[in-house]
Gaussian input, Z-matrix of N, CA and C with variables (Angstrom, degrees):
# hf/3-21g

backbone

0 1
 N
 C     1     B1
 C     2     B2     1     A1
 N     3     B3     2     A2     1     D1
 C     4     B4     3     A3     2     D2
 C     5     B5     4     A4     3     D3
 N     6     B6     5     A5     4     D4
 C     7     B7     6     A6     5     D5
 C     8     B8     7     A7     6     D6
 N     9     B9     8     A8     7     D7
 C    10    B10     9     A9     8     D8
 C    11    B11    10    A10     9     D9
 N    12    B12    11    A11    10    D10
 C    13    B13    12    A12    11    D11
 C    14    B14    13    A13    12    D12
 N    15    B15    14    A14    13    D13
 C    16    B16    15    A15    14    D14
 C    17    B17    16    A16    15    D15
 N    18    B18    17    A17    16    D16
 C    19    B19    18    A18    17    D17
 C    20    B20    19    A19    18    D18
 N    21    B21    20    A20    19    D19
 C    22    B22    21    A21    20    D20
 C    23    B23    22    A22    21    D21
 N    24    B24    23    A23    22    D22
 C    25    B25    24    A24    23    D23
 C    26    B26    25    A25    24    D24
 N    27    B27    26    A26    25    D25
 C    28    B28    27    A27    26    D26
 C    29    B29    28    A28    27    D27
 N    30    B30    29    A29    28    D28
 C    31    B31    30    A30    29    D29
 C    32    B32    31    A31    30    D30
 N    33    B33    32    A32    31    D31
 C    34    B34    33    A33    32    D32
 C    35    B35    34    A34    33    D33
 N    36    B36    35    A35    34    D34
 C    37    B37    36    A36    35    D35
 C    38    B38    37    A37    36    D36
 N    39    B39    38    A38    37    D37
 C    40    B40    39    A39    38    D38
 C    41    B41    40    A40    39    D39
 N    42    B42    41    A41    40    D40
 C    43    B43    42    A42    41    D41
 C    44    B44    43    A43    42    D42
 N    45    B45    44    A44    43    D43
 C    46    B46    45    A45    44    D44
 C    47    B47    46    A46    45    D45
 N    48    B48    47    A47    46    D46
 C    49    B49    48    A48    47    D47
 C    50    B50    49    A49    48    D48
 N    51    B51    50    A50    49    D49
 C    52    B52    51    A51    50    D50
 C    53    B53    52    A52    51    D51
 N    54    B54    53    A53    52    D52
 C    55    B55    54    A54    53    D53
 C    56    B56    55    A55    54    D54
 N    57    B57    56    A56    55    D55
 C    58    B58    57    A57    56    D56
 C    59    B59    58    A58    57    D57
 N    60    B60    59    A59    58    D58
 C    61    B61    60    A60    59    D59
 C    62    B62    61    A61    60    D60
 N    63    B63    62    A62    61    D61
 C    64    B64    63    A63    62    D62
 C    65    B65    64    A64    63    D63
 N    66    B66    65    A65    64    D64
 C    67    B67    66    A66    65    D65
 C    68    B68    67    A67    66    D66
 N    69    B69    68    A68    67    D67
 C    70    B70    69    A69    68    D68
 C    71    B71    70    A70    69    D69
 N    72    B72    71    A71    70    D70
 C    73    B73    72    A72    71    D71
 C    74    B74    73    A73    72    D72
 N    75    B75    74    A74    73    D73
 C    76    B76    75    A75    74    D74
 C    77    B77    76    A76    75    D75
 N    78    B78    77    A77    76    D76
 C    79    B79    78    A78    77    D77
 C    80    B80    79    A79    78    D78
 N    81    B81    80    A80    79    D79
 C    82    B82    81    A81    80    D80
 C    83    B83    82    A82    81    D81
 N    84    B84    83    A83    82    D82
 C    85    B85    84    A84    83    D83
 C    86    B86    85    A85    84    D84
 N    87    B87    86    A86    85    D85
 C    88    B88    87    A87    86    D86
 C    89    B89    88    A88    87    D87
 N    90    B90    89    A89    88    D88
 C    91    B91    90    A90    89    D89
 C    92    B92    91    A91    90    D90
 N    93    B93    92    A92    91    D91
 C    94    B94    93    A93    92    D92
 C    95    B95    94    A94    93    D93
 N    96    B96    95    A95    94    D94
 C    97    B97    96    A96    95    D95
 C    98    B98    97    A97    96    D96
 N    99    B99    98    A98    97    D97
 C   100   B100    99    A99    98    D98
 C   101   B101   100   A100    99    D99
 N   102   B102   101   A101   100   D100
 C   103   B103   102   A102   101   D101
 C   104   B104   103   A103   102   D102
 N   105   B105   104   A104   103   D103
 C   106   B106   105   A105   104   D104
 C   107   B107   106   A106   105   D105
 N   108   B108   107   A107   106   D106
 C   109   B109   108   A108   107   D107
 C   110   B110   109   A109   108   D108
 N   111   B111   110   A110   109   D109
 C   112   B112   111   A111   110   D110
 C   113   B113   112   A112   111   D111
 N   114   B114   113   A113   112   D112
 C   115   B115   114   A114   113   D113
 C   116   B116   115   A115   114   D114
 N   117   B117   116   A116   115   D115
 C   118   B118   117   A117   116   D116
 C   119   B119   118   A118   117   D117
 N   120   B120   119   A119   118   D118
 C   121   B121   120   A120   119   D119
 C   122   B122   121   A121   120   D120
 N   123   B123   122   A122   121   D121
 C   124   B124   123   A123   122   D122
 C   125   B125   124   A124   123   D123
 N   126   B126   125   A125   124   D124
 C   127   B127   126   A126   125   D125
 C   128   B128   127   A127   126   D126
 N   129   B129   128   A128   127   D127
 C   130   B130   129   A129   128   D128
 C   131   B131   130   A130   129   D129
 N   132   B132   131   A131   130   D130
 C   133   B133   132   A132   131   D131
 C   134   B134   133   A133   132   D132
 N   135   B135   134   A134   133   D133
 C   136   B136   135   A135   134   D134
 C   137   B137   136   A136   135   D135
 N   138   B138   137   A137   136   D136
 C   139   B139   138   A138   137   D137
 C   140   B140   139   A139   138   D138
 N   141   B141   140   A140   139   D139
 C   142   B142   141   A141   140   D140
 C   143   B143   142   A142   141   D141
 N   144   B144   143   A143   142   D142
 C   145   B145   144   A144   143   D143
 C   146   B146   145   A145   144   D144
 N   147   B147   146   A146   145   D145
 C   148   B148   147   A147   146   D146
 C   149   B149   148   A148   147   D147
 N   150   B150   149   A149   148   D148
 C   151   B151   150   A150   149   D149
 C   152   B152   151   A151   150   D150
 N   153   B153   152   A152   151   D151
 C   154   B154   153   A153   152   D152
 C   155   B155   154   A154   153   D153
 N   156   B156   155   A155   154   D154
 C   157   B157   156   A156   155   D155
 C   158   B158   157   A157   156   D156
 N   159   B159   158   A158   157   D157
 C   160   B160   159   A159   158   D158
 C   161   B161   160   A160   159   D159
 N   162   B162   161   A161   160   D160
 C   163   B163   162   A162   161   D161
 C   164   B164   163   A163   162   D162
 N   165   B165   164   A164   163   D163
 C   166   B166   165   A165   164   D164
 C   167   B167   166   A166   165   D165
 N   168   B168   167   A167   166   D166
 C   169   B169   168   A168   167   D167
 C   170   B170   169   A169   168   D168
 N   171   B171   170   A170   169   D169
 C   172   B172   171   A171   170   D170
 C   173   B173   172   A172   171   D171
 N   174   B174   173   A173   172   D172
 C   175   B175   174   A174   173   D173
 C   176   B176   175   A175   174   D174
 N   177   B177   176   A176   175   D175
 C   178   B178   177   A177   176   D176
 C   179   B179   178   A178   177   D177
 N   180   B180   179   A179   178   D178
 C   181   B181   180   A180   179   D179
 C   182   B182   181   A181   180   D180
 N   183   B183   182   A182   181   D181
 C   184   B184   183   A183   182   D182
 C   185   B185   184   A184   183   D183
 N   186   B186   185   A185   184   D184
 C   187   B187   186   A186   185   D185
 C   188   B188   187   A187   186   D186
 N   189   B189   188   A188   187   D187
 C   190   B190   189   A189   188   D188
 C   191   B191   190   A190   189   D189
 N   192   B192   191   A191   190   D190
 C   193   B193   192   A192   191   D191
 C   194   B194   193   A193   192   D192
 N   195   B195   194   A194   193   D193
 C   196   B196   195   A195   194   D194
 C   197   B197   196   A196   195   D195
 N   198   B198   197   A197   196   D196
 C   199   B199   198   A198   197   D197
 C   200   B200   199   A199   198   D198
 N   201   B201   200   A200   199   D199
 C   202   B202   201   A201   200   D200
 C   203   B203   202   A202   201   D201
 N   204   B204   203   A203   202   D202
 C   205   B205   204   A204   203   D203
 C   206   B206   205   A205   204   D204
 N   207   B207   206   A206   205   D205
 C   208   B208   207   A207   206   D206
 C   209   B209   208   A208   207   D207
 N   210   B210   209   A209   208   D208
 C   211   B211   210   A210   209   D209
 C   212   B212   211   A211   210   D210
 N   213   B213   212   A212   211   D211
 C   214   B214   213   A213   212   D212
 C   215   B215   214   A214   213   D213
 N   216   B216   215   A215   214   D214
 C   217   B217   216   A216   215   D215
 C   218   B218   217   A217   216   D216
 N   219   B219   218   A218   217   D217
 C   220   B220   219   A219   218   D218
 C   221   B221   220   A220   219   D219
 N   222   B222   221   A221   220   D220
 C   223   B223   222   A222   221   D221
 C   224   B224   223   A223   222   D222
 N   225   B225   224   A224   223   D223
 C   226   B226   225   A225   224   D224
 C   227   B227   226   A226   225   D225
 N   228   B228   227   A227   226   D226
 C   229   B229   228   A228   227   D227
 C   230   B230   229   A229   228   D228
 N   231   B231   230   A230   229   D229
 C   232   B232   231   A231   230   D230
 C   233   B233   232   A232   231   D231
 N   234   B234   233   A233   232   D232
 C   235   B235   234   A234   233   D233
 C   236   B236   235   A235   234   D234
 N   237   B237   236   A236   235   D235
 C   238   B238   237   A237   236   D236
 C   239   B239   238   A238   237   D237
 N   240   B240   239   A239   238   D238
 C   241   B241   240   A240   239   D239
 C   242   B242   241   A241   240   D240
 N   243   B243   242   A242   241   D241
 C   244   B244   243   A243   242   D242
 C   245   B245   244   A244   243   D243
 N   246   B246   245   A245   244   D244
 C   247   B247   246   A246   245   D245
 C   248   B248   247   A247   246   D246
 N   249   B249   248   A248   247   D247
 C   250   B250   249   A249   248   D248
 C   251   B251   250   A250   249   D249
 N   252   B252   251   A251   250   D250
 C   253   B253   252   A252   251   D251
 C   254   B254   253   A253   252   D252
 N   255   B255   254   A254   253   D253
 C   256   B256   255   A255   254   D254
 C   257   B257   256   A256   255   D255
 N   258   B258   257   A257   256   D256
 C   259   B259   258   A258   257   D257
 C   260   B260   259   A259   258   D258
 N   261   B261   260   A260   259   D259
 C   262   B262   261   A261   260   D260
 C   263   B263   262   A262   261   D261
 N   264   B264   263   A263   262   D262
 C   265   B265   264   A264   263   D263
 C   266   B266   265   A265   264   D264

   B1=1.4440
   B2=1.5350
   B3=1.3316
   B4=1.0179
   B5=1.9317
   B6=1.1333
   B7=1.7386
   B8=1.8973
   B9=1.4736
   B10=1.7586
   B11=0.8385
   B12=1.7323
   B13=1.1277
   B14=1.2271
   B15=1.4507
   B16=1.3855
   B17=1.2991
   B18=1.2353
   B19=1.3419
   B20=1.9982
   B21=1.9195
   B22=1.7271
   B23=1.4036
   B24=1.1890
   B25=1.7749
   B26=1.5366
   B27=1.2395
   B28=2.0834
   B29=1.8806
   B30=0.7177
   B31=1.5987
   B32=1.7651
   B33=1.6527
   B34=1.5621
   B35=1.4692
   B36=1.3572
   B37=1.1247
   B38=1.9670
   B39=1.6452
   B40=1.8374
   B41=1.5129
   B42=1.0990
   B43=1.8594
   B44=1.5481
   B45=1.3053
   B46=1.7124
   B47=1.2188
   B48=1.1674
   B49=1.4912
   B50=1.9116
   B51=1.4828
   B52=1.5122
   B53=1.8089
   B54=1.2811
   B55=1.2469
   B56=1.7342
   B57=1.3195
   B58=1.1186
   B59=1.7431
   B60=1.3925
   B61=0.8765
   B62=1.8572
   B63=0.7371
   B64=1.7316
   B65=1.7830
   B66=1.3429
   B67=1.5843
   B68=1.5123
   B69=1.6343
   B70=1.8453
   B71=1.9021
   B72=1.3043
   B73=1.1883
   B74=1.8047
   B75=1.5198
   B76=1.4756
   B77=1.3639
   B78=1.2510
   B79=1.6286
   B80=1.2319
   B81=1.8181
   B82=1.2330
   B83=1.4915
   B84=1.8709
   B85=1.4322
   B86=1.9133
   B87=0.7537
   B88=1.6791
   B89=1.6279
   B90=0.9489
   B91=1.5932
   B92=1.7277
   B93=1.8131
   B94=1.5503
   B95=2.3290
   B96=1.1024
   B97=1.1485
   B98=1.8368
   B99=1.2932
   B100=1.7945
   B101=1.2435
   B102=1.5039
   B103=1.3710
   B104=1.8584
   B105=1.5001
   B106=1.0654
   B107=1.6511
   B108=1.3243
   B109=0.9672
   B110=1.9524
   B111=1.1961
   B112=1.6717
   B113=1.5486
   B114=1.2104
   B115=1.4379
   B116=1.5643
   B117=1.5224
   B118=1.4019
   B119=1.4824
   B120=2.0273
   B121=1.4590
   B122=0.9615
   B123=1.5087
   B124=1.4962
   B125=2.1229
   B126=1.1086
   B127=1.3097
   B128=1.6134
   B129=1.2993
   B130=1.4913
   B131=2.0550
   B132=1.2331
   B133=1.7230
   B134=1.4221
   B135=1.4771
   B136=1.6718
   B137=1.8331
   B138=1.5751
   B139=0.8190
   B140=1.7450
   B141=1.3664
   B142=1.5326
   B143=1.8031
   B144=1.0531
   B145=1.3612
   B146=1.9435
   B147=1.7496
   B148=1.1472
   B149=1.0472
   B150=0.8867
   B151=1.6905
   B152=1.1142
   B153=1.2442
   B154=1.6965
   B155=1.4799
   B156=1.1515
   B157=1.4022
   B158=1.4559
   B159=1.2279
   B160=1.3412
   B161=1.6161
   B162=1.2988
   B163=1.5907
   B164=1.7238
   B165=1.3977
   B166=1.7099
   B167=1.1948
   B168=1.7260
   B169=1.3222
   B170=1.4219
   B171=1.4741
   B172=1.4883
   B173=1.8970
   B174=1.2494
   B175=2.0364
   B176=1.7975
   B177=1.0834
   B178=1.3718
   B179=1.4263
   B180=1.2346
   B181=1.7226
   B182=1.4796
   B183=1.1633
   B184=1.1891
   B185=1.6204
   B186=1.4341
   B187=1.3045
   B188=1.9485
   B189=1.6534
   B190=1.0563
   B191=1.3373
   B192=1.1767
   B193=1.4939
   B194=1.3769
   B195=1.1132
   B196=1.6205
   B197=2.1713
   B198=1.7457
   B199=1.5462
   B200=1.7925
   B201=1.1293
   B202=1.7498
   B203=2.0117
   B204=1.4198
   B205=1.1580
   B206=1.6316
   B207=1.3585
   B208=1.6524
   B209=2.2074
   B210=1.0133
   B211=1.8853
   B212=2.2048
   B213=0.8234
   B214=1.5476
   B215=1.3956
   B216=1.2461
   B217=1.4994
   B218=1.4447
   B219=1.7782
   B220=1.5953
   B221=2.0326
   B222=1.3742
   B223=1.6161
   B224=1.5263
   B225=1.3971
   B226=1.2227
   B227=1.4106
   B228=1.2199
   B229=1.4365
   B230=1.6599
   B231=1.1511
   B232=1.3507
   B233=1.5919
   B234=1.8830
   B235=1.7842
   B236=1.2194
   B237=1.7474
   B238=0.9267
   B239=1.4894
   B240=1.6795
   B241=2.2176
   B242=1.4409
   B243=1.7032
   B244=1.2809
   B245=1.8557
   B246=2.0342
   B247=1.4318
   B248=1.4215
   B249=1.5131
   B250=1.5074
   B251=1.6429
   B252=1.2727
   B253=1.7624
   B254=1.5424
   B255=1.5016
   B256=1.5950
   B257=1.4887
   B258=1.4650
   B259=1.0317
   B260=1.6248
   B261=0.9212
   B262=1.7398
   B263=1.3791
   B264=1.6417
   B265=1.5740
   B266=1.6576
   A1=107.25
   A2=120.71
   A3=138.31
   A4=107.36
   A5=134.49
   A6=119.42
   A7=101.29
   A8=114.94
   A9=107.77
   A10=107.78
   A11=139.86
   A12=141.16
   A13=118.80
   A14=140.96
   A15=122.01
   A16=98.19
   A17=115.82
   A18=115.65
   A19=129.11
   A20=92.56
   A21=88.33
   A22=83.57
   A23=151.85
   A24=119.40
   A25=118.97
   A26=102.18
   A27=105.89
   A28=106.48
   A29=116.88
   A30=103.93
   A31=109.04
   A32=101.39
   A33=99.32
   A34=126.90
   A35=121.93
   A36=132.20
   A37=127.14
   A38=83.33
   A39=86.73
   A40=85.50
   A41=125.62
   A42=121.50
   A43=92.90
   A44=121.12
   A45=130.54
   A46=108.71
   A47=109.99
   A48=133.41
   A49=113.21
   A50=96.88
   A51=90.42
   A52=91.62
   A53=154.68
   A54=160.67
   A55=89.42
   A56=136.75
   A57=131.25
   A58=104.09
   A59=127.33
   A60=114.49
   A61=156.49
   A62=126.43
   A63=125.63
   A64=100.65
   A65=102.11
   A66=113.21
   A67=105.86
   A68=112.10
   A69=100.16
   A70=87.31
   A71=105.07
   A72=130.17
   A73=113.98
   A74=100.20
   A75=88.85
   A76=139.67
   A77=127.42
   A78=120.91
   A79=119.30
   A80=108.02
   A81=89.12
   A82=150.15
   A83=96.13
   A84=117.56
   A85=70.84
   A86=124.66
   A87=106.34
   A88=95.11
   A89=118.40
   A90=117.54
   A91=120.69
   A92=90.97
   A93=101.61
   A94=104.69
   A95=95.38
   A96=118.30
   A97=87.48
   A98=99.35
   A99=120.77
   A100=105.16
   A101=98.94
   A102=102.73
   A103=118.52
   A104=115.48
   A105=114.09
   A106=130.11
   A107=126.12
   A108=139.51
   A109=92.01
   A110=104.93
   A111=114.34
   A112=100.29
   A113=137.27
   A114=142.67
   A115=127.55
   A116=120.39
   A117=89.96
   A118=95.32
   A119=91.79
   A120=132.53
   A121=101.69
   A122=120.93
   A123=124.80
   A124=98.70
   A125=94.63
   A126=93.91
   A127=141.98
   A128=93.52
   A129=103.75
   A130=102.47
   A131=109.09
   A132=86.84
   A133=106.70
   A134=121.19
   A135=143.07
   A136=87.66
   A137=123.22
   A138=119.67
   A139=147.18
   A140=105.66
   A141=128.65
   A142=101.34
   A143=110.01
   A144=123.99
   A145=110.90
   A146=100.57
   A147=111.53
   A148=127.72
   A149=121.34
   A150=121.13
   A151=116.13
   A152=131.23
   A153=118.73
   A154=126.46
   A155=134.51
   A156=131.91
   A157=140.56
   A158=109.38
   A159=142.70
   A160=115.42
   A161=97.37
   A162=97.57
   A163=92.16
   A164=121.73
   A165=125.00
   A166=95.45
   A167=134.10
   A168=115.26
   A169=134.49
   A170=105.13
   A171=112.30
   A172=106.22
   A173=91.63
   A174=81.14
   A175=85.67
   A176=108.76
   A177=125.00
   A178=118.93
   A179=114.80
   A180=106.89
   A181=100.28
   A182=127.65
   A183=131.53
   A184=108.46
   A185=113.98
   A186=106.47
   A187=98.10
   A188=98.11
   A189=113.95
   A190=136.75
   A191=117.40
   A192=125.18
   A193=125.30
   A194=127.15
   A195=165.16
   A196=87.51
   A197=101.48
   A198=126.50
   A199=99.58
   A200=93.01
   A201=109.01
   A202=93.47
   A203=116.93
   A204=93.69
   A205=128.62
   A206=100.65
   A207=123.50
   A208=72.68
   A209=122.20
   A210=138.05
   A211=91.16
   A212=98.57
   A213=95.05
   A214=116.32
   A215=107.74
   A216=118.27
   A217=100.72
   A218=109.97
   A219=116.07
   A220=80.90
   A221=89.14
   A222=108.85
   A223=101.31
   A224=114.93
   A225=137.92
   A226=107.33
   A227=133.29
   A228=134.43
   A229=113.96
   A230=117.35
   A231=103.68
   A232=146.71
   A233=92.29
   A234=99.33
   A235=95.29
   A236=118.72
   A237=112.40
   A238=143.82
   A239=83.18
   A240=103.04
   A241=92.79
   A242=105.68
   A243=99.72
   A244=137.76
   A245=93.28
   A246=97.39
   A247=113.19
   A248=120.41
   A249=115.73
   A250=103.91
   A251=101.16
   A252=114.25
   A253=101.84
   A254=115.71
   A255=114.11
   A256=101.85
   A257=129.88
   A258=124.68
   A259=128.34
   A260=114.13
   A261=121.63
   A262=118.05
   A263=103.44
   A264=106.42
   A265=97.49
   D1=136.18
   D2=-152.04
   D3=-86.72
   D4=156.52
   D5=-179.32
   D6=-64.63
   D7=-18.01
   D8=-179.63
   D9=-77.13
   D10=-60.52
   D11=163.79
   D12=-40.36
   D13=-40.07
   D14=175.53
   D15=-61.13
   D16=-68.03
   D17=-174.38
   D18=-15.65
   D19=-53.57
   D20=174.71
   D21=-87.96
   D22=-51.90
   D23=-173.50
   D24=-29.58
   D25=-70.05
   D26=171.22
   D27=-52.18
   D28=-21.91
   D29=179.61
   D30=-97.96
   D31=-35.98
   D32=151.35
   D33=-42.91
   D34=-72.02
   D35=167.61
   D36=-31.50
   D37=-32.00
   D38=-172.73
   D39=-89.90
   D40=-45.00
   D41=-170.17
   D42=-43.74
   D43=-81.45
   D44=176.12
   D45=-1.96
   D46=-75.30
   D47=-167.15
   D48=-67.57
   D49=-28.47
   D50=-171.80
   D51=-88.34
   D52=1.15
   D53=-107.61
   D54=-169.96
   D55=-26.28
   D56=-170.19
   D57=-102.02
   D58=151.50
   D59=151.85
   D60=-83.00
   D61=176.84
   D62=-159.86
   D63=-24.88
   D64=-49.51
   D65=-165.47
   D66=-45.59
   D67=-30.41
   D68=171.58
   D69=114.32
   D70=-178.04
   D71=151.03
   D72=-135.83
   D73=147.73
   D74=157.37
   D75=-87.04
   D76=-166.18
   D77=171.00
   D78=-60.65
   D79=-52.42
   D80=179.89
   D81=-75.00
   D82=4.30
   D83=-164.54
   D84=-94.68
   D85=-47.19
   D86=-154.98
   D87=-70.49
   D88=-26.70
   D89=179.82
   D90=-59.90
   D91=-42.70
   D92=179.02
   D93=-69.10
   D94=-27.90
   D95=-157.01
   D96=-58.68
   D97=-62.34
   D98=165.22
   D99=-23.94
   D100=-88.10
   D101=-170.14
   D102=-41.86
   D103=-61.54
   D104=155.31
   D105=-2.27
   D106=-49.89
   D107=-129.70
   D108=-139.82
   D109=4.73
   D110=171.09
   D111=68.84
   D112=40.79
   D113=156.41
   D114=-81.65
   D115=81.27
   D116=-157.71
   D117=-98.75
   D118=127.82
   D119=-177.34
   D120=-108.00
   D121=177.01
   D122=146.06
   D123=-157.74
   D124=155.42
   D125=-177.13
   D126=-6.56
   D127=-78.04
   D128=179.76
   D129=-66.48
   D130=-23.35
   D131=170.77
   D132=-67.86
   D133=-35.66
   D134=-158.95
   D135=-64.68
   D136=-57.25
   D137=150.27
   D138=-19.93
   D139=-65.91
   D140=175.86
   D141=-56.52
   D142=-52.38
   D143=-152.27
   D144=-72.19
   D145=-38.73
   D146=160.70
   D147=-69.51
   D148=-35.91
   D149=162.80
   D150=-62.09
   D151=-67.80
   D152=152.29
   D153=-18.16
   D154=-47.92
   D155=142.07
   D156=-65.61
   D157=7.11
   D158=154.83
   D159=-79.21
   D160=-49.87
   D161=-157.30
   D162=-98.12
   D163=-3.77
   D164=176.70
   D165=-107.65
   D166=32.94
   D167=163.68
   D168=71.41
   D169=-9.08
   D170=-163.62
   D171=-108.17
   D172=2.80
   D173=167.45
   D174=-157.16
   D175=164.22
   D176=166.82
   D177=-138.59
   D178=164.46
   D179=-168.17
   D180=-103.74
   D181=146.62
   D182=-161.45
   D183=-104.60
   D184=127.75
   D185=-157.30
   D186=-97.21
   D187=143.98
   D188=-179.34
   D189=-128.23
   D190=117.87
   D191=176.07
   D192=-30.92
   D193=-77.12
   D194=-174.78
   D195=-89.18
   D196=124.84
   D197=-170.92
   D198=15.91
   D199=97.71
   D200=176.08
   D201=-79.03
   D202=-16.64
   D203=-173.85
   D204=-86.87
   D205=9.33
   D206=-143.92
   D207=-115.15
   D208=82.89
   D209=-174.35
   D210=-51.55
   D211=124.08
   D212=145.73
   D213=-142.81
   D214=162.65
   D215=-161.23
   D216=-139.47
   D217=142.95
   D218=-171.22
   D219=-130.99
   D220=179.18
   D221=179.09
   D222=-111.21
   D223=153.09
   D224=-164.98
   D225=-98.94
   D226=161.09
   D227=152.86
   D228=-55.14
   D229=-54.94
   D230=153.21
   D231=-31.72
   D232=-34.07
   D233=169.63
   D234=-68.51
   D235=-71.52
   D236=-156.73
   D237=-50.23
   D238=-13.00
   D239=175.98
   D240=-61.46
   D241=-61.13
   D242=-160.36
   D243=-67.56
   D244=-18.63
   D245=162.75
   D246=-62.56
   D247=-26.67
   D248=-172.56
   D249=-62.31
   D250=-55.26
   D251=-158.00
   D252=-61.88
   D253=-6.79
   D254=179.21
   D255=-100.23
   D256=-14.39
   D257=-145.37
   D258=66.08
   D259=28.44
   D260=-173.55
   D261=-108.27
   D262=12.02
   D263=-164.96
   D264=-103.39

């Protein structure tokens, strides 16, 4: 994957997420979400990429009571500044 394509993949991913509610999405819904949307991902990038938005502040994983192993992820005020400042909001 090319630095453009990551690029709308990570801004894919924050759109998803800023469009979902509090509860988060998981990987693999954001993955289908990708594909959907003509991104060709596959897991472990779907993987890589969230964490990168993890570790830039802009989504966090939402902690859960009930199957902690089943990951979901919400968007930050920080995404959402930054979907604004792109126009993507």
């Amino acid at each position: 994957m090319n630095s453009e394509v990551l690029e709308i993949f990570r801004n894919n991913l924050l759109i998803q997420l800023g469009q979902a509610s509090n509860m988060g999405l998981t990987r693999k819904t954001l993955l289908l979400g990708a594909k959907l949307a003509g991104i060709p991902a596959d897991e472990d990038q779907t993987r890589n990429e969230v964490q990168y938005l993890v570790d830039a502040d802009l989504i966090v994983e939402v902690q859960k009571t009930l199957s902690p192993e089943n990951a979901r992820y919400r968007i930050t005020k920080a995404g959402r500044d930054y979907l604004a400042t792109q126009g993507l909001a």
